[in-house]
Backbone bond lengths (Angstrom), bond angles and torsions (degrees), N, CA, C in turn:
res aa  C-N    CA-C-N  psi(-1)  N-CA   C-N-CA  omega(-1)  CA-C   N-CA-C  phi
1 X - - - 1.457 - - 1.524 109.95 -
2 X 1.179 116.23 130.26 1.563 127.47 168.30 1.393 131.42 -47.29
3 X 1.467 116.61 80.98 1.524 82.04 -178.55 1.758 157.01 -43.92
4 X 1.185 130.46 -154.61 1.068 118.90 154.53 1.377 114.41 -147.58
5 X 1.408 125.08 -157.49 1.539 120.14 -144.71 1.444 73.45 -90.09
6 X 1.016 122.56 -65.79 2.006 113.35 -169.76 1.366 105.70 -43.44
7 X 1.461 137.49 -54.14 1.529 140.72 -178.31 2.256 107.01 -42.78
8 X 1.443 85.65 -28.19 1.702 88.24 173.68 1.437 118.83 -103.92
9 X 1.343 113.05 -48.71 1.408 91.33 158.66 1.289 141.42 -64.06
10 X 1.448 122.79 10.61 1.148 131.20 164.42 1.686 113.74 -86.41
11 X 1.502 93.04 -40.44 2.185 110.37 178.35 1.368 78.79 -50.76
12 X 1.442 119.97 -74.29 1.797 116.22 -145.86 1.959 108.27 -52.11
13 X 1.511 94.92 -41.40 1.620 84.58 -168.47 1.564 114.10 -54.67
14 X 1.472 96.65 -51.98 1.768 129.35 176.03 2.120 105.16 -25.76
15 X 1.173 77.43 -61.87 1.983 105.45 -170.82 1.910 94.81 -58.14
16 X 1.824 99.30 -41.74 1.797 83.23 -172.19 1.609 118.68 -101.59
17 X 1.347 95.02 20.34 1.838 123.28 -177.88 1.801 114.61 48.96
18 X 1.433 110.20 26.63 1.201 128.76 155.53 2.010 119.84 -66.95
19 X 1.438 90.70 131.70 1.674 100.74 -178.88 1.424 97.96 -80.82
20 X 1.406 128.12 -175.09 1.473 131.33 -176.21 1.688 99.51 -91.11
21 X 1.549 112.82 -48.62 1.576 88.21 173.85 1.498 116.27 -60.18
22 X 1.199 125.19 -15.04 1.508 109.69 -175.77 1.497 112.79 -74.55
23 X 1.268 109.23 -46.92 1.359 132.27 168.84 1.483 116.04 -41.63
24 X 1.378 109.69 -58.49 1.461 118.09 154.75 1.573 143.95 -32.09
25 X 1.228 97.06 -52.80 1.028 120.46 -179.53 1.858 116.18 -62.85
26 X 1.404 100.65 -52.23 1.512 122.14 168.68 1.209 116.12 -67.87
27 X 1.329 135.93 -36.00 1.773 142.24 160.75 1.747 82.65 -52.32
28 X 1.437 149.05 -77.18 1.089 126.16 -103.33 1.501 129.51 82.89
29 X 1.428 123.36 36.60 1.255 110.39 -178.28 1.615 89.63 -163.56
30 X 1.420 113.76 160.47 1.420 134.79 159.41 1.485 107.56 -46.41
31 X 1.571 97.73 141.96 2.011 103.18 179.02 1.416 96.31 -74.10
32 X 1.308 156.15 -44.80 1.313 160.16 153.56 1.962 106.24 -12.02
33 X 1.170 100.71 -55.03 1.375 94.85 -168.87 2.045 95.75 -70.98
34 X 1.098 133.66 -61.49 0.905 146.66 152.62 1.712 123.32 -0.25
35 X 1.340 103.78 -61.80 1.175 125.69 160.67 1.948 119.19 -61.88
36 X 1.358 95.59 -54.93 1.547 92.27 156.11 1.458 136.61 -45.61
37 X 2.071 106.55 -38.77 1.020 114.33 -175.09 1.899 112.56 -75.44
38 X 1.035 119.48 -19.10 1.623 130.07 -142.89 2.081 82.06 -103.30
39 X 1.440 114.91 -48.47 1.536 120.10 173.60 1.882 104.08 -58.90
40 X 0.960 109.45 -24.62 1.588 112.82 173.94 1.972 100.71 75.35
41 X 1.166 105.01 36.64 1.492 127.41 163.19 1.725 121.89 -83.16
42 X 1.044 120.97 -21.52 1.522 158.71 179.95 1.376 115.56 -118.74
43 X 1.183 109.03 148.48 1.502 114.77 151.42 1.182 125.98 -125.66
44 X 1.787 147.70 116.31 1.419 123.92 -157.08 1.757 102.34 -77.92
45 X 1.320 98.42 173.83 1.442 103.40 169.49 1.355 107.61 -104.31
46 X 1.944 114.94 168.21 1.448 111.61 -142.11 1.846 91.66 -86.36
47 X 1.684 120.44 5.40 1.877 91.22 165.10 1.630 109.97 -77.74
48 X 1.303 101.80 -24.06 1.886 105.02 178.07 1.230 111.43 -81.79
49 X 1.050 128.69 -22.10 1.800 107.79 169.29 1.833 106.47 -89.69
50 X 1.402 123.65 -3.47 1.402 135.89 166.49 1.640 89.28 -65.47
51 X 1.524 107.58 -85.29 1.301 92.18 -176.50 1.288 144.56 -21.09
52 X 1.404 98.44 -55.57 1.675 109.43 176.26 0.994 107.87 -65.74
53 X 1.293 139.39 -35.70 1.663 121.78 -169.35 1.196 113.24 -68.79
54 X 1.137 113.48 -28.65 1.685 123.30 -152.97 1.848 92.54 -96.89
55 X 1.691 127.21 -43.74 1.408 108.65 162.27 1.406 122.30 -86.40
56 X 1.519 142.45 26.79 1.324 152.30 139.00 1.470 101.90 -104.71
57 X 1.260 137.93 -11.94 1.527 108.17 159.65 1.583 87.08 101.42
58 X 1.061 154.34 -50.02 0.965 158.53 -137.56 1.753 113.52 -73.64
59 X 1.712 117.15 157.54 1.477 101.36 163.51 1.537 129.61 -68.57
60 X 1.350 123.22 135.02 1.698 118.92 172.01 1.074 94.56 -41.16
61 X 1.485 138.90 -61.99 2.007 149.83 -121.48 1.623 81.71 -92.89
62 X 1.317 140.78 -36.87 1.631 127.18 -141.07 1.999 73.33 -106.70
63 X 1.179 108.52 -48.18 1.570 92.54 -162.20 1.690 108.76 -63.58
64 X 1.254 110.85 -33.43 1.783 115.02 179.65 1.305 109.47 -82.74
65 X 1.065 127.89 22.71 1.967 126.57 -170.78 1.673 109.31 -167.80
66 X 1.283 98.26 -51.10 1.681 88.66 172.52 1.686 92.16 102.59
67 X 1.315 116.59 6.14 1.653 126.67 -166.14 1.772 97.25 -99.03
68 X 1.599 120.65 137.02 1.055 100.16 146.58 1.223 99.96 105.92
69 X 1.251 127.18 -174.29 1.500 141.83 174.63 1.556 133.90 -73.16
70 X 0.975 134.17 105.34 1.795 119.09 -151.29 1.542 90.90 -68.54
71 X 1.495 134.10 -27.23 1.873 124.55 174.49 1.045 110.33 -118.34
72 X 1.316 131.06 128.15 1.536 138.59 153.53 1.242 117.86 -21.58
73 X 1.117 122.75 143.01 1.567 134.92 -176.03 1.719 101.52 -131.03
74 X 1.622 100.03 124.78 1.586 126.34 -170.71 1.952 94.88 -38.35
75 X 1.595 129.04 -39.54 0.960 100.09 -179.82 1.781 129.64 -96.02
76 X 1.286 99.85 -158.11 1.140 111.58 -158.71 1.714 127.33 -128.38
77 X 1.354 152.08 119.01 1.296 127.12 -148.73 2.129 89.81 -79.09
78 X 1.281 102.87 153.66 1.260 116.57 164.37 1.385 106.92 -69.45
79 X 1.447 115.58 140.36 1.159 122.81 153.62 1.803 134.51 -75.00
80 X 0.932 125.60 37.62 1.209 156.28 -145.38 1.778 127.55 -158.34
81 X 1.641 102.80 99.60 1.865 95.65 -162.24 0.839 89.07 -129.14
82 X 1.771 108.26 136.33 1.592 116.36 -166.58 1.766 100.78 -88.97
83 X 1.061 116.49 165.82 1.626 112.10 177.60 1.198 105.60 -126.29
84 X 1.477 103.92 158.99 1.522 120.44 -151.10 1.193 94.68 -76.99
85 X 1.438 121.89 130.80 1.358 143.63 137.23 1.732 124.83 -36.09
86 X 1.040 117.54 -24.15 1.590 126.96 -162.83 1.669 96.47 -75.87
87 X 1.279 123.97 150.00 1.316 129.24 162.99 1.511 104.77 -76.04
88 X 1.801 91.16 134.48 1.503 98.02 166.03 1.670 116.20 -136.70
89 X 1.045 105.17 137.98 1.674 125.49 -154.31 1.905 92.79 -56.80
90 X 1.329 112.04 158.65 1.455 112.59 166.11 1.398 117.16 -75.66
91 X 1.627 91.36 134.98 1.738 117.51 178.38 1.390 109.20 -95.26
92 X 1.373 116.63 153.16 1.355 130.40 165.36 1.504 115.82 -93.73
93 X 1.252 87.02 128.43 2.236 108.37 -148.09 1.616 82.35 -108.16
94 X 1.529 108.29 138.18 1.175 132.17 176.98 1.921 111.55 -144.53
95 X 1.435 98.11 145.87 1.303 104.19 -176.30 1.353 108.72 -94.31
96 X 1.260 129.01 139.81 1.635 141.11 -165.88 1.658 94.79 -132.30
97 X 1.574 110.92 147.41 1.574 127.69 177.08 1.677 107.62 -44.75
98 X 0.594 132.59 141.35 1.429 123.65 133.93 1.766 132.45 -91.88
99 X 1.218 110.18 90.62 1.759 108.28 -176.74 1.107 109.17 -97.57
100 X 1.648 87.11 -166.74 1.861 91.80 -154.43 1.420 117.27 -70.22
101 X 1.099 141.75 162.27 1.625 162.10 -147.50 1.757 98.95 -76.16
102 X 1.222 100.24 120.79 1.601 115.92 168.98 1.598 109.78 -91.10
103 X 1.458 115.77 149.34 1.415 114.19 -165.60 1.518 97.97 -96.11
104 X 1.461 119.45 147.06 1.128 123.47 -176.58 2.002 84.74 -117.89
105 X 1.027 127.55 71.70 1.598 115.68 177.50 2.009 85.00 172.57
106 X 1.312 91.28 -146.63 1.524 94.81 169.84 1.283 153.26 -10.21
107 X 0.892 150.93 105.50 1.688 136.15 -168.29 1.678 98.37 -54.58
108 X 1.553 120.54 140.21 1.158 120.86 -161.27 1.280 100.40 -150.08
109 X 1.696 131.18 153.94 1.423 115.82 172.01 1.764 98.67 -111.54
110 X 1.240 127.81 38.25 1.643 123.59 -175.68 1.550 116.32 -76.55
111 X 1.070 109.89 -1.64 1.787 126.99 -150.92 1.623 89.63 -105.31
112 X 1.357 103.13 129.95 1.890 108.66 170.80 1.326 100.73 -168.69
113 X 1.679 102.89 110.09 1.367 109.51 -161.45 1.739 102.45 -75.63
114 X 0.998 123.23 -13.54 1.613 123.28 -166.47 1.627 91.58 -87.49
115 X 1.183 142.25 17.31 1.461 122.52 169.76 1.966 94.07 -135.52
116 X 1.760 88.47 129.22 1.590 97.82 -168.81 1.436 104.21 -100.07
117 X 1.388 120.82 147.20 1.388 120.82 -152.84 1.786 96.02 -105.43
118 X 1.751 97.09 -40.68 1.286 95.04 -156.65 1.719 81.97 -170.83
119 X 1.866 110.13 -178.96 1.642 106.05 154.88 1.505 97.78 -133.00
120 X 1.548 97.22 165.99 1.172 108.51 160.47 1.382 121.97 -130.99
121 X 1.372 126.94 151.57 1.227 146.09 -170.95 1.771 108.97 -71.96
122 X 1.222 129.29 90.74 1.514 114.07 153.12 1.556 114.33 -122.80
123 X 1.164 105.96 179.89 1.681 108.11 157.94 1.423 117.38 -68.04
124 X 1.319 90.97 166.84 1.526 109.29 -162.98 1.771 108.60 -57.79
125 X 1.121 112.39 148.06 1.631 111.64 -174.54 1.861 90.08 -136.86
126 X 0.947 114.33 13.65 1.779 112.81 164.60 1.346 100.97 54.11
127 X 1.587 122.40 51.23 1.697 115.74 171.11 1.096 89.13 -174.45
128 X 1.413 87.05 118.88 1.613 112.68 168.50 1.633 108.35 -66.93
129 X 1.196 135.74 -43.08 1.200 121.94 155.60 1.493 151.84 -47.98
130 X 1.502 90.59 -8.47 1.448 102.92 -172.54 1.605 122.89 -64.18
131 X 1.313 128.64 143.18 1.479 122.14 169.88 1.763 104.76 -133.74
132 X 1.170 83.19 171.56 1.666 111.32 169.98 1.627 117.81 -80.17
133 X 1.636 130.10 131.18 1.469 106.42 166.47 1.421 80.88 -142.63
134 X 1.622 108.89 151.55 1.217 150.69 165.60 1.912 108.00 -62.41
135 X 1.620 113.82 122.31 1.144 93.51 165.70 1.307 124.52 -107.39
136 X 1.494 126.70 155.67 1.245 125.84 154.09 1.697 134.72 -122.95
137 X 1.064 123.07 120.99 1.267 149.62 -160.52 1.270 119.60 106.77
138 X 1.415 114.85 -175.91 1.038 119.11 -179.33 1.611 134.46 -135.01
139 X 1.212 103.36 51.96 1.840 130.31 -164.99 1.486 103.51 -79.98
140 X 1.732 96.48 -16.86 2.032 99.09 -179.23 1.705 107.56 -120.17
141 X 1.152 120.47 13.55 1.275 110.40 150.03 1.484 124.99 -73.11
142 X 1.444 100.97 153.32 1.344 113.84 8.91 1.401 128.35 -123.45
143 X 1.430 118.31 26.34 1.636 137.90 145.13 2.054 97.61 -35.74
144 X 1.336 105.42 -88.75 1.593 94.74 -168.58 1.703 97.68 -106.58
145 X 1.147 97.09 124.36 1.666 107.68 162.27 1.608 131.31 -114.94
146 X 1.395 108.61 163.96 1.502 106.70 179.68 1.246 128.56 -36.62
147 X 1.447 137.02 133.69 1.386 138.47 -179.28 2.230 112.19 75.17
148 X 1.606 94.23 11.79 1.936 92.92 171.58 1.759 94.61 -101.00
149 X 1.371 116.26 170.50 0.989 134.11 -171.94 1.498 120.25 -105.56
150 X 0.980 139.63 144.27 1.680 134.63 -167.75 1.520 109.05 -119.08
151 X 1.224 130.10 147.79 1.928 101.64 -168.31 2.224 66.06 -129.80
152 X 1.433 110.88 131.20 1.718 118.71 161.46 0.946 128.62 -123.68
153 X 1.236 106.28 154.87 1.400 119.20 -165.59 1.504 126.47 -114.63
154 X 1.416 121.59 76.02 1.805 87.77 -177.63 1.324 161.02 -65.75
155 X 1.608 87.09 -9.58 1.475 141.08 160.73 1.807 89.11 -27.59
156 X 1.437 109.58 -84.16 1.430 106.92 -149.76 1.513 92.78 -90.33
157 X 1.690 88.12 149.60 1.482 112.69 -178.10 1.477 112.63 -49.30
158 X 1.211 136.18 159.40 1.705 132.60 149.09 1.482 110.05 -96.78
159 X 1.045 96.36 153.85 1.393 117.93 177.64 1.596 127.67 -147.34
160 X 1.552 122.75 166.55 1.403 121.64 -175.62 1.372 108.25 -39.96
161 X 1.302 122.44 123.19 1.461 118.85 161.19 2.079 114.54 103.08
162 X 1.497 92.11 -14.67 1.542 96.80 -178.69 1.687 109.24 -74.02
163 X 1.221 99.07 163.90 1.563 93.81 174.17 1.666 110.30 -130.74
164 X 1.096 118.31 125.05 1.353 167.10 -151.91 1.735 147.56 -85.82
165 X 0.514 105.63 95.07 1.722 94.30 178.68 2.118 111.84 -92.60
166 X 1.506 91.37 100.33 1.400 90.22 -159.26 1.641 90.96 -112.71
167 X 1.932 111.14 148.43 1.495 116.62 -176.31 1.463 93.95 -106.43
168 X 1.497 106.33 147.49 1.619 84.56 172.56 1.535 93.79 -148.54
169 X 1.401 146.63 107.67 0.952 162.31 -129.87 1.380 120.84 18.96
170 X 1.480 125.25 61.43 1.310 145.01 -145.90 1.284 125.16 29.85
171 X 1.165 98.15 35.10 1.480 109.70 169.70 1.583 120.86 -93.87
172 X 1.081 125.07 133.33 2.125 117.36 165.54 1.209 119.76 -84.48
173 X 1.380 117.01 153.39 1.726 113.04 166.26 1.997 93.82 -170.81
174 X 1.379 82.63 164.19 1.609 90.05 -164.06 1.745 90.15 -122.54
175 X 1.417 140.46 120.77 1.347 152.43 -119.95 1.497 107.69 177.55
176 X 0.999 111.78 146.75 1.662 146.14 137.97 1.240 141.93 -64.61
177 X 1.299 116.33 72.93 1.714 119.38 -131.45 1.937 104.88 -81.25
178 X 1.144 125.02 146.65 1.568 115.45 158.89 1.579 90.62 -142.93
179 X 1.489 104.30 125.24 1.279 131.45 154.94 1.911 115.31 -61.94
180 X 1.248 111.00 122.38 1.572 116.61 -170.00 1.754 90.72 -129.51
181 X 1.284 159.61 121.64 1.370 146.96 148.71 1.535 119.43 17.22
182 X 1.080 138.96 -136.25 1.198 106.66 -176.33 2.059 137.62 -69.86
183 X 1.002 81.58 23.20 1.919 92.28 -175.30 1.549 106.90 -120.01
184 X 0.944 100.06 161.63 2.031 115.21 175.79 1.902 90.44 -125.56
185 X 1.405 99.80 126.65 1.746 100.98 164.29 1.648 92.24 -108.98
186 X 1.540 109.14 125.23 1.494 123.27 150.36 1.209 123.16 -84.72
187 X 1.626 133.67 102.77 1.095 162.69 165.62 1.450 112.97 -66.12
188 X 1.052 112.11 100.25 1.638 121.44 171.38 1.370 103.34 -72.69
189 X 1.318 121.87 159.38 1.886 129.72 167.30 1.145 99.63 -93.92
190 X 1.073 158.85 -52.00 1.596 163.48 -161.17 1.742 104.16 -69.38
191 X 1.557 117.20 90.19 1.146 112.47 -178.92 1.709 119.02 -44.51
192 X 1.363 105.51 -17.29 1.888 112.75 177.87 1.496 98.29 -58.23
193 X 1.019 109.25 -35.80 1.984 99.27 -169.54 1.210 116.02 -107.03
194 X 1.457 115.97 142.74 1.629 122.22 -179.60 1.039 130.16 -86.52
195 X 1.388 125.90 128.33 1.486 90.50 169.06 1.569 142.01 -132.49
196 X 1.379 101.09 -148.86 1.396 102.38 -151.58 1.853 128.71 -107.61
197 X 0.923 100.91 133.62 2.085 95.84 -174.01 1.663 83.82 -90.92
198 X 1.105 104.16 157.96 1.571 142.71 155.06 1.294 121.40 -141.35
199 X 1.634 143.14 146.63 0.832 168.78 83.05 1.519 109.17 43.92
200 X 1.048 141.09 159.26 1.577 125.17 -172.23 1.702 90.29 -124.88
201 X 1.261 104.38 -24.03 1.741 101.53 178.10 1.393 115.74 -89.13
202 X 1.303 138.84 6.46 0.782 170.56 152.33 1.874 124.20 -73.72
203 X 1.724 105.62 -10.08 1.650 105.59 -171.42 1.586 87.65 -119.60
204 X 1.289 122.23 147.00 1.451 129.90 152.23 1.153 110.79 -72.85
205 X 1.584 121.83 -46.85 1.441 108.17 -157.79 1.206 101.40 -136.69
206 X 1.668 127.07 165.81 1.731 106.46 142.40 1.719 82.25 -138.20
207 X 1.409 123.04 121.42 1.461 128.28 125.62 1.482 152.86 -94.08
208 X 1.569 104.13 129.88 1.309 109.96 -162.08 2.080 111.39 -55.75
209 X 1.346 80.08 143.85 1.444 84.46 150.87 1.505 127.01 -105.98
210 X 1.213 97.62 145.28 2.016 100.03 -149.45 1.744 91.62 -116.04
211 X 1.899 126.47 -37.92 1.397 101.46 176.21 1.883 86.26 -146.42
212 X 1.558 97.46 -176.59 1.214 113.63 -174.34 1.502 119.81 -129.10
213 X 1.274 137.59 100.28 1.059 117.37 169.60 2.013 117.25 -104.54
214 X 1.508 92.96 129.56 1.385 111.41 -170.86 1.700 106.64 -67.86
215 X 1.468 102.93 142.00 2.023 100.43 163.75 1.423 105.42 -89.08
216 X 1.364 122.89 154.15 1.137 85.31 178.93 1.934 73.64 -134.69
């Protein structure tokens, strides 16, 4: 059976032999709410599961997803991806919009897919809908950083672990999506940023991101 975000914040307290008022107390919040959270009656928001990770030691990404490593490990992914050597047969290259800049940090409203900036040239991504967006910030480094390009798709479904251009009360943000029952947690890559649950009735959209092209 799968856990859930309470099934781990209970592992983490358990693992750092902290009671819930102690635990409590150090979040900033009532043992009640706490207790709510661990029954999976609640859901915390992403400065309280920041908190907790950081006084259980634990990962933000493993405690908000259940993905990943339950402790951080001293290293770090390189920024640097080698490309495949293998021959690959010729693709049919199509030009896609380029619109305005999706936020890789903040929830932002700068993003409006109906005004075209520019196109760009990739291979085929099998959706006629698909476009290009510009990012800004840096909440997904260092996989995607400020000034690389995102090519989306709405075409293809999202799923646990995809990353995203999700609206969530007309708001934009560019994310790491995990589907939970009624909530979406947006997972930033940049351990500097926290993140965030929303509401699923609450999102217009979520489209995948299908490729990446880096600035370099």
């Amino acid at each position: 059976m799968k856990s859930t975000i309470g099934d781990r914040i209970h592992e983490a307290r358990e693992n750092k032999e902290l009671d819930q008022a102690t635990l409590s107390d150090k979040v900033g919040i009532v043992t009640r709410t706490l207790q709510r959270w661990e029954k999976g009656e609640q859901i915390p928001d992403g400065i309280s599961i920041t908190k907790i990770a950081k006084i259980t030691g634990t990962h933000p990404h493993w405690l908000l997803t259940g993905e990943g490593e339950m402790y951080p490990t001293p290293s770090r992914p390189d920024n640097v991806y080698q490309m495949p050597t293998t021959f690959r047969r010729k693709t049919a290259l199509v030009d896609l919009p380029l619109v305005s800049a999706v936020p890789a940090g903040k929830l932002a409203t700068n993003f409006h897919p109906d005004y075209v900036d520019d196109y760009v040239t990739v291979d085929d991504v099998k959706d006629a809908q698909a476009f290009a967006l510009k990012v800004k910030g840096n909440s997904m480094a260092p996989r995607i950083e400020d000034g690389d390009t995102v090519i989306v798709s709405p075409a293809h479904e999202a799923h646990n672990g995809d990353i995203c251009v999700v609206r969530v009360n007309g708001e934009d943000t560019l994310k790491k999506v995990k589907f939970e029952g009624n909530y979406i947690h947006l997972v930033p890559l940049n351990p500097d940023f926290e993140p965030v649950t929303v509401k699923k009735r609450d999102v217009t959209f979520v489209w995948k991101v299908v490729k990446l092209i880096k600035e370099l």
